[in-house]
N, C-alpha and C positions, 0 to 999 in steps of 0.2 A: 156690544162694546164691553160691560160690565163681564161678561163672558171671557172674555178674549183675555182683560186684564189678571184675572183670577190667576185663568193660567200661566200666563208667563212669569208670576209670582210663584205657582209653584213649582215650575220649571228652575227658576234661579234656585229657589230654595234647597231644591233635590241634589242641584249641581254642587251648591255648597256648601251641604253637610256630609256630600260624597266625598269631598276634596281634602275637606277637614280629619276625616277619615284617614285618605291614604299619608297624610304630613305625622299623624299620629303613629302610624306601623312604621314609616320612616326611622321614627329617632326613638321610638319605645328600648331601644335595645339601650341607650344612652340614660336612660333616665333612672335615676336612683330613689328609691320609695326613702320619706322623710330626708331626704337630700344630703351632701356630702359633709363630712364629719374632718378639717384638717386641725391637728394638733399646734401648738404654738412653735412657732418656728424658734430656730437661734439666734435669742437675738446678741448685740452688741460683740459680735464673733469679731476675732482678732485674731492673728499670727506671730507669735514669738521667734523669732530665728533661731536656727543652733548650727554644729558643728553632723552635717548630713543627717537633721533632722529638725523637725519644727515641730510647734506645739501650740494645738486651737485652744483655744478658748473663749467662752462665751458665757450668758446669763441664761441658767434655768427656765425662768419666766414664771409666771403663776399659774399656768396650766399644769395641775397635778398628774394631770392622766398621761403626761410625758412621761415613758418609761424606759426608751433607750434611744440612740440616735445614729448614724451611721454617715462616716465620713469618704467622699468617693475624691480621685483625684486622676490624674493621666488620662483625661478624657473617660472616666468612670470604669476605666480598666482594672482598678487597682481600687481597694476596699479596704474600711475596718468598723468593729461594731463597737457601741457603748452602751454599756449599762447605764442608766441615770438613775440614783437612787430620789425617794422624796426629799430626803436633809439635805440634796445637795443646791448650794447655791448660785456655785461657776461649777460648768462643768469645763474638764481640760484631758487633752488626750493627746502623745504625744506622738507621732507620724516618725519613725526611725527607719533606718539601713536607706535614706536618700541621696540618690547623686547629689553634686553640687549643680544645683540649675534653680530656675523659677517656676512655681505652680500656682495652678489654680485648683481649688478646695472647694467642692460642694459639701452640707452641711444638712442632712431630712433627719426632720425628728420623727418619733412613732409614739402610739398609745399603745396600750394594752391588745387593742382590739384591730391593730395591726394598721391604724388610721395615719397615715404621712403628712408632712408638714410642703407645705412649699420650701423649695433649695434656696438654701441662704452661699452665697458664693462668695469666697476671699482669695486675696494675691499672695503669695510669700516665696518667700526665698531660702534655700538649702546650702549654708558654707561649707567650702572642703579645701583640699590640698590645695585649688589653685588663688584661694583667698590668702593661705598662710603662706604662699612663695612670695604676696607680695609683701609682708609682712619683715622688719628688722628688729634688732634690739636698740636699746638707747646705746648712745655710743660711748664708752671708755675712751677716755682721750690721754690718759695720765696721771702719774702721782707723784705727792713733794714728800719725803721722811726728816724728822725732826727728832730728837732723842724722846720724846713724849707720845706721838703721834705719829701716823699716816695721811695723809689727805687726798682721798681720789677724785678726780673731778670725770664731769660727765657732760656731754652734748645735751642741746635742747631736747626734753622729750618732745615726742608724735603726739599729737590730741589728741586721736583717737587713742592713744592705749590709756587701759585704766589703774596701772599698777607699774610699778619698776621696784624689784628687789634685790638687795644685796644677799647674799648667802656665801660665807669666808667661817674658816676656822679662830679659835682665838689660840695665845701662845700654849697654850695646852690642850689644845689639838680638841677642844669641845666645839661643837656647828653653833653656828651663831647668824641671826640673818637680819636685819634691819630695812625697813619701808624708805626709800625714798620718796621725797615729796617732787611734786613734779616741776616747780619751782625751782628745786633745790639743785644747783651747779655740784657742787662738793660736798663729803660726806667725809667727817674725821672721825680716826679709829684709834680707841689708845689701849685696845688686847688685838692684835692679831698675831699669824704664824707667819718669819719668813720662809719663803719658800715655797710656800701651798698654795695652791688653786682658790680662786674666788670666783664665785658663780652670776652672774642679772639675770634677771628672770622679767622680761617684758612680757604685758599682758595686755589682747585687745579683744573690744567688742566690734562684730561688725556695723551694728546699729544700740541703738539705746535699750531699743528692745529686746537683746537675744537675753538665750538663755544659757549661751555655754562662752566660754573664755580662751582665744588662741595664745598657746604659750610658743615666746622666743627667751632662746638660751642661748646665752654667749660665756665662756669661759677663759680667763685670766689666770695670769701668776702674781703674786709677788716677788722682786727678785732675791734668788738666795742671798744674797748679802746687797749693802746699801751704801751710798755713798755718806759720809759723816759730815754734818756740817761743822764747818770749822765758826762760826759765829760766836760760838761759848768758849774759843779755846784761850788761853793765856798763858803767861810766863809762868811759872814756879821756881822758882828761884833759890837753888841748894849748894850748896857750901862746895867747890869743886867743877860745877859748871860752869862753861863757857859761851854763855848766855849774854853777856855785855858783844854788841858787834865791831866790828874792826872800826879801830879809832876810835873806840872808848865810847859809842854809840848805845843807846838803851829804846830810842825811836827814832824814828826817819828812815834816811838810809842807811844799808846794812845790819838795821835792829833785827831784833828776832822776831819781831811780829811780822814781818815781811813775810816768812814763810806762810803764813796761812792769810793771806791778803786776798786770795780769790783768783790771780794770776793764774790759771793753771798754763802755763807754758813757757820756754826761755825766757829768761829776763835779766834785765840788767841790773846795778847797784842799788837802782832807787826802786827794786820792788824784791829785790833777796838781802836771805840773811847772809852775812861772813863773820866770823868770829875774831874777835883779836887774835895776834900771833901769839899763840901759846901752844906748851907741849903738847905733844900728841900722846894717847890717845885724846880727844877731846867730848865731852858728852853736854847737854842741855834737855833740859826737860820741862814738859807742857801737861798742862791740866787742858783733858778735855772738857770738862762742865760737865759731864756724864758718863756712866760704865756703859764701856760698849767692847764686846768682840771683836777681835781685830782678824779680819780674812785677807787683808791686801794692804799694799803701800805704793805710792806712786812718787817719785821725785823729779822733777822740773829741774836742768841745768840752771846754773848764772854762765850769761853769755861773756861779761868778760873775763871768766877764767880759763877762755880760749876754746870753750864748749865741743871740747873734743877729744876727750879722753885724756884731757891738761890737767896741771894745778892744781887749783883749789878743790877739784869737784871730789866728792868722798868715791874710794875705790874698795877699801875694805870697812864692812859698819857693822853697826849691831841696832836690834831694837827690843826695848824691855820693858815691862810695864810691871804696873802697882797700883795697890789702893790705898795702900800708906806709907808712904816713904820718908824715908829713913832722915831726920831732921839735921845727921850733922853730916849727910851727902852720900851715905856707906850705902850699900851693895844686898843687905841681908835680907829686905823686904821687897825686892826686885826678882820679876821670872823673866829667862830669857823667851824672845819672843819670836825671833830670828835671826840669822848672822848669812850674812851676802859679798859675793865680792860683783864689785858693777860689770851685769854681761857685756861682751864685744863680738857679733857678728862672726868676724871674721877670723878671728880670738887670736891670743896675744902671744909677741914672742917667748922662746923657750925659755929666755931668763926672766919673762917675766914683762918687758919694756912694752911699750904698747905696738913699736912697730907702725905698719902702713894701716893708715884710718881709711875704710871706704864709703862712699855714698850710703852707703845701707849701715855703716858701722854709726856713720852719724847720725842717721836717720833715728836708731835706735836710741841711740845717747839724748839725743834732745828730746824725745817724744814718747819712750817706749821704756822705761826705766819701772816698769813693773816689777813687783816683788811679793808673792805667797806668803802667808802666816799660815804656817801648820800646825799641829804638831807632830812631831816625831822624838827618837832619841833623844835627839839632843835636847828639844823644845817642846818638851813635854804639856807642857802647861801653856801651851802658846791659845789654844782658846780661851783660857780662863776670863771674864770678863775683869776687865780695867780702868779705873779712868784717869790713870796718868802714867805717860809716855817717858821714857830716856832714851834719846838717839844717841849711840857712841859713834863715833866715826876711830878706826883702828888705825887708820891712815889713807890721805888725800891721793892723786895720782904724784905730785909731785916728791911725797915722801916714802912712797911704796918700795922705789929702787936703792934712792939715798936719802936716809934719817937726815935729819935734822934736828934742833933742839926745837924751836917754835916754829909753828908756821900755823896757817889759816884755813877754814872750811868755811865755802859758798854754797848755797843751796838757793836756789829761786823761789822752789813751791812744793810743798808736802800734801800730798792725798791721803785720805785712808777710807776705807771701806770696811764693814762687818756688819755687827747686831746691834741695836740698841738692845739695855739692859737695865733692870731694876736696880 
């Protein structure tokens, strides 16, 4: 028995140092003498977005013998190497010429001795053309002019954008650009140019994180000339004028403040000027509150002086300006500014009469009484800045055919348009 057992002991034993054998030539080809050596991987790896490119970064770590690392992406199709120096303490490498899509980022570091790190993996995203189509500017909604100032207002900004700037010339044509707050509805300007172009400049980030900025540009005018407020304007009151209104009036109805009341349109006694019946020619004159260019005039009929190419309404006038005028009423400190006779459509008979009024003749008489300030020959000086006005009226419709000694001038509503000026 003691026989027997021996050997079946060293039968097992045979079998199972033989076995043990062939599990060793199995996987010797796998096995690494002093075992495998991985570098410190990337840590705290991040992605920066940008404008068709992104940019990794990560912490060094405290393994020194990191000395370059290599970043794979497109399913490992696509490459690029890093140097890693020892001073450095983020490393950052920046992935350019990317469509606009999402990727994922592997990240192996290496030692010297060509030892790999395990792949550290990150998500990110590449902006392009189709980010910035959805992209606007802050919106220009409008602006007020005042003889001091401009005031442009603006729609709500976008949250996302991180920036809205102004860029506008000033009245001497030097760039000028100023930060909107984003808060900020309006923005007042007291140098610019009329006429020129002003620029916004809205700026976005697609995330917190990137690192490049989409610019939208929107471009504006100011317009070449401006409507004047009439707020500052007043009587001036010179020796000669016919400034008191019909019936011996100074306010209410038919005074001369009537004309710049705001009415811009036909109107009747209690919102226009008329003058007492006195000789013609007749003139009155207005302090605007400020020197301003004069490009344009506008005049608004009074509807009961039969608002149609009737009576009272002026048919031949003049308009003059100054900056000092003359204190006993005279003429010498005065440049002419322009001289008009009131258009007619359909235009007037040969002697002169007004003849048949048509729907469009009217049309224009109440509405359309437009009048250019140039200069020319005549009106040399007609830009010159100014800030006080004399209307002469040369004569009414009713006195154009047959003089008379006295009679009366109605006017509803005066406009003007130019520059404000220094």
């Amino acid at each position: 028995m003691k026989k027997i057992t021996y050997s079946l002991v060293a039968i097992f034993s045979a079998v199972y140092f033989s076995a043990c054998g062939d599990v060793d030539e199995t996987y010797k080809e796998f096995v690494v003498p002093n075992g495998i050596t991985y570098p410190q991987k990337a840590e705290a790896l991040t992605v920066l977005e940008g404008r068709n490119r992104v940019r990794l970064q990560w912490l060094k770590g405290t393994d020194p013998k990191v000395v370059k690392a290599q970043v794979y992406w497109n399913n490992y199709t696509d490459s690029v190497n890093i140097d890693i120096a020892a001073t450095d303490n983020i490393v950052s490498v920046d992935i350019n010429n990317l469509t606009e899509d999402t990727y994922t980022f592997y990240v192996k570091t290496y030692d010297a001795d060509g030892n790999v790190s395990v792949p550290v993996e990150v998500i990110g995203q590449a902006y392009g053309a189709n980010y910035q189509s959805t992209l606007s500017s802050r919106a220009f909604t409008g602006y007020s002019f005042f003889p001091d100032r401009a005031e442009l207002t603006w729609g709500p900004a976008n949250p996302a954008a991180v920036s809205f700037v102004l860029k506008y010339l000033d009245s001497s044509g030097n760039p000028q650009e100023e930060t909107v707050p984003a808060d900020a509805l309006l923005t007042s300007l007291t140098d610019y140019q009329i006429g020129s172009e002003f620029t916004t400049e809205t700026r976005y980030r697609p995330t917190t994180r990137a690192i490049d900025t989409f610019l939208v540009t929107d471009v504006n005018s100011f317009p070449t000339e401006l409507p004047l407020t009439k707020s500052s304007w007043a009587v001036e009151p010179l020796p000669g004028d016919s400034w008191i209104g019909a019936g011996g009036v100074t306010t209410g109805g038919w005074s001369l403040g009537n004309l710049w009341d705001g009415i811009e349109a036909p109107s009747n006694q209690n919102s226009s000027y008329a003058s007492n019946n006195v000789p013609m020619p007749q003139h009155f004159t207005i302090d605007l509150g400020y020197k301003a260019s004069l490009s344009r005039m506008q005049l608004w009929p009074n509807t009961n002086s039969g608002d149609r190419y009737t009576w009272m309404s002026p048919r031949e006038f003049e308009l003059w300006g100054s900056n000092n005028p003359d204190s006993d009423g005279g003429w010498v400190n005065w440049v002419l500014l322009g001289t008009w006779e009131a258009h007619k459509p359909s235009g007037y008979e040969p002697d002169g009469s007004v003849g048949t009024v048509t729907a469009d003749d009217e049309d224009y008489f109440r509405y359309h009484q437009v009048y250019d300030i140039v200069p020319s020959a005549a009106t040399p000086n007609a830009a010159d800045p100014v800030r006080y006005i004399r209307f002469k009226t040369i004569n009414n419709f009713a006195t154009f055919i047959t003089p008379v000694a006295n009679d009366y001038v109605a006017i509803a509503e005066m406009s003007l348009w130019g520059a404000y000026r220094d």
